[in-house]
C-alpha positions as CSV (number, residue, x, y, z in Angstrom):
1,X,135.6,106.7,100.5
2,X,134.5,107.8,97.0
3,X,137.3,108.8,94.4
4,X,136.1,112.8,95.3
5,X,135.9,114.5,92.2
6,X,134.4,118.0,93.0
7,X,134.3,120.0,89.6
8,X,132.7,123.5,90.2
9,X,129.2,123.7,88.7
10,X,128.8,119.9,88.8
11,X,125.9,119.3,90.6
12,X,124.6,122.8,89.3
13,X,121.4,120.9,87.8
14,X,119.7,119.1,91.0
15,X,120.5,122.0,92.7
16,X,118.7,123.9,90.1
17,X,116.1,121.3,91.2
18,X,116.1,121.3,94.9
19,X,116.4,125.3,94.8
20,X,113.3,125.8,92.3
21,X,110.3,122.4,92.6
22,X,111.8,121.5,96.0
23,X,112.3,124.6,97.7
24,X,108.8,125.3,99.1
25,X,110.2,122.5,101.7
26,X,112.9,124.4,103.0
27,X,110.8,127.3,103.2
28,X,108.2,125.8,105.6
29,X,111.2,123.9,107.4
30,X,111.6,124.5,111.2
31,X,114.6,123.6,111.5
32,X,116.5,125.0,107.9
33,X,119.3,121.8,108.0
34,X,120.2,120.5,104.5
35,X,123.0,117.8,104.4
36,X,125.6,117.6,101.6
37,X,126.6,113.7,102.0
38,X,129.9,112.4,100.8
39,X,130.7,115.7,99.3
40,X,134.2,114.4,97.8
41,X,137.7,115.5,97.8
42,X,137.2,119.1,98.3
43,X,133.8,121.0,99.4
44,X,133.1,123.1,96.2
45,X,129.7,121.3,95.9
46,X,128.6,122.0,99.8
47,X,129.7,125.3,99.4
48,X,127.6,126.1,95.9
49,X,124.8,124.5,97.6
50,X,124.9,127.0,100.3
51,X,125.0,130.0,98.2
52,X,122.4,129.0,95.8
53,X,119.8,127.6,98.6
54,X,120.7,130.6,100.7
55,X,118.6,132.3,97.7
56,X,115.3,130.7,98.8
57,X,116.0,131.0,102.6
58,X,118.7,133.3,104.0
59,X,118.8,131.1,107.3
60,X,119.9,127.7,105.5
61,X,122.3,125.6,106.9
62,X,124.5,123.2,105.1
63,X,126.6,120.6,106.9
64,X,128.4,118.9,104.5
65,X,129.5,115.4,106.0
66,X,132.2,113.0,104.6
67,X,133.6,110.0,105.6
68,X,137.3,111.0,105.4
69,X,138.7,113.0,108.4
70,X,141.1,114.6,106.3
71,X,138.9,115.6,103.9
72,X,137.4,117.3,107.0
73,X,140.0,119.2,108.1
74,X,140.7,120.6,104.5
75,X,137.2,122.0,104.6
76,X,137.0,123.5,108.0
77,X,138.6,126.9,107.2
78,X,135.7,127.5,104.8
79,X,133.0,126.8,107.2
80,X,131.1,130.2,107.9
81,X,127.6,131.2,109.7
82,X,125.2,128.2,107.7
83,X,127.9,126.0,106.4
84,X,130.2,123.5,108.5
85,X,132.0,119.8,108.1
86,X,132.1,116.7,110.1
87,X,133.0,113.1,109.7
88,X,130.4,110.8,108.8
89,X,128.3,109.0,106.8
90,X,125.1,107.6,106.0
91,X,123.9,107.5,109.8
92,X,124.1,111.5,109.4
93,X,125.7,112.4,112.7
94,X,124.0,115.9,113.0
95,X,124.0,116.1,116.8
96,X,120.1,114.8,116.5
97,X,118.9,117.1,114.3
98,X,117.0,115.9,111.3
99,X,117.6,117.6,107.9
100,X,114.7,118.7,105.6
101,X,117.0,117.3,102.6
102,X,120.2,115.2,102.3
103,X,121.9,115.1,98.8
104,X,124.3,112.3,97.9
105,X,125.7,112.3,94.6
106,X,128.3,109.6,93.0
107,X,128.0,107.5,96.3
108,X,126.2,104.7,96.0
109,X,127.2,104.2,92.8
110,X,130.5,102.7,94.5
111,X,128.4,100.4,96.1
112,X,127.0,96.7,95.2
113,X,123.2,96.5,94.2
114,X,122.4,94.8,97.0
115,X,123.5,97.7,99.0
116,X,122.2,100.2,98.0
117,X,118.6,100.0,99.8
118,X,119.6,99.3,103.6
119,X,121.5,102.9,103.1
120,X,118.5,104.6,101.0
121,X,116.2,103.3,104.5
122,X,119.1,104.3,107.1
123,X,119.0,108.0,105.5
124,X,115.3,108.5,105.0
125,X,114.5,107.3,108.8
126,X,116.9,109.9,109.8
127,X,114.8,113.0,108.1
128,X,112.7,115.6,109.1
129,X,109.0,115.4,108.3
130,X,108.2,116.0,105.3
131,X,112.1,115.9,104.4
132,X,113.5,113.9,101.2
133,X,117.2,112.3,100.2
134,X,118.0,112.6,97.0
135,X,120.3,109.8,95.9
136,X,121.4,110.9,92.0
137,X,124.8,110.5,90.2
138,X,126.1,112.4,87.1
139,X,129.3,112.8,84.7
140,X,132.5,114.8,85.7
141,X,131.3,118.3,84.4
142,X,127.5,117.7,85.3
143,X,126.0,117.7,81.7
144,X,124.2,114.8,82.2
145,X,122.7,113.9,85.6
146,X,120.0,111.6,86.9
147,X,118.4,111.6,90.8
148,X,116.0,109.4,93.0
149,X,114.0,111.5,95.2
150,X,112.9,109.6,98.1
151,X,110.6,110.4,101.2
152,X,109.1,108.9,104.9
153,X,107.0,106.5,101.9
154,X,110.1,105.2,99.8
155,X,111.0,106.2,96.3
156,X,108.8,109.2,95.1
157,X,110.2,109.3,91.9
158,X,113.4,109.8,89.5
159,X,114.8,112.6,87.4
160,X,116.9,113.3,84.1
161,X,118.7,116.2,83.4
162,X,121.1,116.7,80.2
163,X,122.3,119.9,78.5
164,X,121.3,120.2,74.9
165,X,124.2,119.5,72.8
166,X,126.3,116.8,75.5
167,X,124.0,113.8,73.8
168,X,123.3,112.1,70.9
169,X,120.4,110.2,71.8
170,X,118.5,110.1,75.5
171,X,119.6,107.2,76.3
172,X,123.3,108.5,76.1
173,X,122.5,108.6,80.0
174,X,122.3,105.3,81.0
175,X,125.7,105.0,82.3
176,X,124.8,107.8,84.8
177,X,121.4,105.8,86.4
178,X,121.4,106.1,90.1
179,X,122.8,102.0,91.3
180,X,119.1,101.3,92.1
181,X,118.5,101.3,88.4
182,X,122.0,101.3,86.4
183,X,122.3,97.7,86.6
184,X,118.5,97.3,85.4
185,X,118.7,98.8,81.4
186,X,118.3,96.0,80.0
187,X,114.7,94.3,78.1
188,X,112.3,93.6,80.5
189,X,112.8,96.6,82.7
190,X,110.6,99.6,83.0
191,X,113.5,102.0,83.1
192,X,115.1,100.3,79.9
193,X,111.6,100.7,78.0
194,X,111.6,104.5,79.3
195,X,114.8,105.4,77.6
196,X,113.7,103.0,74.6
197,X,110.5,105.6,74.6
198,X,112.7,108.9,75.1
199,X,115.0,108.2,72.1
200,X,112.1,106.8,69.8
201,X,110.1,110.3,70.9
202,X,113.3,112.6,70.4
203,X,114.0,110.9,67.1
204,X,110.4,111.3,65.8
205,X,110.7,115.3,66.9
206,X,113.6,115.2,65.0
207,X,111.5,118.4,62.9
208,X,111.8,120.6,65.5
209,X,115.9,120.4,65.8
210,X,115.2,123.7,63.0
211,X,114.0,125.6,66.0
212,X,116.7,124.6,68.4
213,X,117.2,121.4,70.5
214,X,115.1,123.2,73.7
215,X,111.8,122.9,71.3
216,X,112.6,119.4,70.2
217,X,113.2,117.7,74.4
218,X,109.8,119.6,74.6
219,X,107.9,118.4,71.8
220,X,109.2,114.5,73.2
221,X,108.6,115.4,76.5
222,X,104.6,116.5,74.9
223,X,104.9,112.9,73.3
224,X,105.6,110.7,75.8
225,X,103.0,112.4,78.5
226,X,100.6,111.6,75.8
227,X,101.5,108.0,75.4
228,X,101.1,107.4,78.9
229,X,103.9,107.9,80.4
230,X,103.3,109.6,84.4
231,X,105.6,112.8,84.1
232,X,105.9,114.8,87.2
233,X,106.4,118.3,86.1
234,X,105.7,120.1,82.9
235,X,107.2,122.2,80.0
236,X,108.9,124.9,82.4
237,X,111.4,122.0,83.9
238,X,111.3,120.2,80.5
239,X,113.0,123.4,79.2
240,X,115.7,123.0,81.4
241,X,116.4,119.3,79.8
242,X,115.1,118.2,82.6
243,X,112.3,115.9,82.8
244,X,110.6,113.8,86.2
245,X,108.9,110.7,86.2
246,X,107.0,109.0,88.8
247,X,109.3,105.9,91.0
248,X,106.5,102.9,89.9
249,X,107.3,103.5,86.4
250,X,110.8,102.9,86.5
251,X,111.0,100.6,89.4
252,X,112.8,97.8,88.8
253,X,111.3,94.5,88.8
């Protein structure tokens, strides 16, 4: 069981995320099911999940699962027409239906790193085609945030997502790497010499703080594309704080 903490607004920035780059596959889904695993001590975040996916297609449905029964039972007399509660965990027990996304956040952090992967395949073989899990973890008010976005093919790739103004450096968010990578920031690893390249890049756009901290992220964001590094998305999500980088350039070794 995790430790629950449900701040409102916490997991505001990979919803952001699933809602805006990701929502063209709830859109096409036959079946609208979107899973809100190990949503915590109370359902705040399965209920803000509803409302903002409900945006992109009126008939989502969120079934927010958690391992504690009385968790559960505290939720139930918020469940309405697309949202609803059961016991459960990472074998999704959603009657046989297969959701077109399952979130997870601060779960497997709990776990050992040898863990982690067995739960990452269990979930994944349980979606929808075309579906993803995204496996991410962030801090208590969700100003910094990080996510794995995995598919029917494995890790697809990983995302960081800070407010301007909650870091000093880029790198401030290593202690909120999903478990598959926390444990690997160290020389020698890809995602430890990705961080080492998003400070050195912020810190060399360190001119553009004049015109606000939005104009410096992009202007690193600009720098490390152009050194090589394989980023996902472009300046509209780098404006968020967000940035995405392909899975084999952070894999561990």
């Amino acid at each position: 069981m995790t430790r629950g903490t449900t701040n409102p607004n916490r997991l505001r920035r990979v919803d952001r995320w699933l809602a805006g780059p990701q929502g063209w596959r709830l859109r096409r889904a036959a079946d609208p099911l979107i899973v809100d695993l190990g949503y915590g001590a109370a359902p705040t975040t399965a209920v803000e999940l509803h409302a903002r996916l409900g945006r992109v297609r009126a008939d989502v449905e969120i079934m927010g699962i958690e391992i504690d029964a009385a968790r559960v039972r505290a939720a139930k007399p918020l469940e309405r027409s697309g949202l609803s509660f059961r016991q459960g965990g990472f074998e999704l027990p959603a009657d046989g239906r297969r959701p077109v996304m399952v979130r997870a956040f601060n779960v497997l952090r709990q776990y050992s790193e040898d863990e982690y992967r067995p739960h990452w395949d269990m979930v994944v073989s349980r979606l929808a085609p075309g579906g993803i899990f995204v496996d991410g973890t962030c801090d208590e008010i969700g100003r910094r945030s990080t996510w794995v976005e995995l598919d029917a093919s494995g890790p697809v790739s990983l995302s960081i997502s800070l407010r301007f103004g909650a870091f000093t450096l880029p790198s401030d968010v290593a202690e909120r790497l999903p478990k598959a990578l926390i444990h690997r920031n160290v020389p020698g690893e890809k995602i430890h010499a990705l961080l080492q390249a998003m400070d050195q890049a912020w810190l060399a756009a360190a001119p553009q703080a004049s015109y606000g901290n939005r104009q410096r992220w992009l202007a690193m964001c600009t720098d490390l594309r152009a050194s090589g590094w394989p980023l996902m998305t472009g300046p509209s999500r780098w404006r968020l704080g967000e940035i995405t980088v392909a899975w084999d350039a952070v894999a561990p070794s």
